[in-house]
N, C-alpha and C positions, 0 to 999 in steps of 0.2 A: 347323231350329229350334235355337237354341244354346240350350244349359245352361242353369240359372240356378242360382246357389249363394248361400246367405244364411250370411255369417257373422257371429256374434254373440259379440264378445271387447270385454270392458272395457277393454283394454292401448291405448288409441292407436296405436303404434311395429307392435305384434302385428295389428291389423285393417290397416293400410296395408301393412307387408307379404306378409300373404295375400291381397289386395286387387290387389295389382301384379301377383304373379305369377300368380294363376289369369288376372285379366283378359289378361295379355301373352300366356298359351296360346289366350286365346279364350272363356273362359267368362264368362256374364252376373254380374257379382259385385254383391252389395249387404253393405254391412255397415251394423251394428247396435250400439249401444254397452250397449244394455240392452235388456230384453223391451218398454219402451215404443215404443222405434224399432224393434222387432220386428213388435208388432204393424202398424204403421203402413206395412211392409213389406211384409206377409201378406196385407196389404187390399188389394194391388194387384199382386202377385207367387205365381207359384207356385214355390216352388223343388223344384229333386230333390235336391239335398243340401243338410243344413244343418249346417255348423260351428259347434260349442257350446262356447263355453268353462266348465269348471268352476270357474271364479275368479266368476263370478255365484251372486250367494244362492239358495238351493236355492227360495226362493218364487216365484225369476221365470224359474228351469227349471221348473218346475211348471205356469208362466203359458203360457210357449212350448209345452209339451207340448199343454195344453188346448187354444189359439190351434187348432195344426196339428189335432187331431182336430175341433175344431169346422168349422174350413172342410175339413173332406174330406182334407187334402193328407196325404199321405204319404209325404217324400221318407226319400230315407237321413239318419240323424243319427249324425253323431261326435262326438264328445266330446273334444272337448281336454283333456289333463291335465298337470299339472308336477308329478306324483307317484304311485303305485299308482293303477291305476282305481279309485273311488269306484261300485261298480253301483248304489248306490241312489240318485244323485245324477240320474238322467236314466232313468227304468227305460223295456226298452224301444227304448234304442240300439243302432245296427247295429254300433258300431265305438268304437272307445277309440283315440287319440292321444297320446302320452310328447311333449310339448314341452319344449324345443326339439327342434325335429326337422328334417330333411331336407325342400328342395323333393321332392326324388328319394321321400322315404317321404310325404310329403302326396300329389303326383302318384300315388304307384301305390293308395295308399287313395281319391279319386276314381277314378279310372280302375275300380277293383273296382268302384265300384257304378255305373259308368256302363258295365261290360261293355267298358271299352276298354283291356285287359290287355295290346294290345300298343300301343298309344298311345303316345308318347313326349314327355313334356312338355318344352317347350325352358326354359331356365335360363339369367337374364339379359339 
């Protein structure tokens, strides 16, 4: 059963390029430009991680959060950040993300909560 990874970044440029390279490793990728293409996601998707960008209004992390506990799901969430982690932005989260950042540091943070620490993501 491959992965499924929902990532949810307002950036255009920033969702196609998480987009390419999880999908080129092999993971089921969906992106999301806000909580509405989120939910609409959710309705049909279960992911085990989700990538969060903190450049979304704290209303529609708040939306996503409820979203996931109403259907059950509980995958891993991280948080993307382009500054100090925000904890109260996403309460809750498994992991914080400093963007820009590393295929090499994005790979080994999935890889952590997919248990595949010696996994090696290919790049390019």
């Amino acid at each position: 059963m491959q992965t499924v990874i929902l990532i949810v970044e307002s950036e255009p440029a920033m969702r196609v390029g998480l987009r390419d390279n999880l999908e080129f490793n092999g993971y089921d990728v969906h992106v999301a430009a806000d909580a509405t293409q989120a939910r609409e996601i959710l309705r049909r998707h279960t992911p085990t991680i989700v990538l969060l960008s903190n450049a979304l209004p704290v209303s529609q992390a708040a939306l996503i959060s409820r979203l996931l506990k109403k259907n059950n799901q509980r995958p891993s969430v991280i948080v993307m950040e382009s500054q100090e982690p925000n904890y109260s932005f996403f309460p809750g989260a498994d992991d914080y993300l400093n963007i820009p950042c590393s295929i090499t540091e994005l790979a080994s943070r999935v890889n952590k909560y997919l248990g595949l620490q010696k996994h090696t993501l290919c790049i390019g």
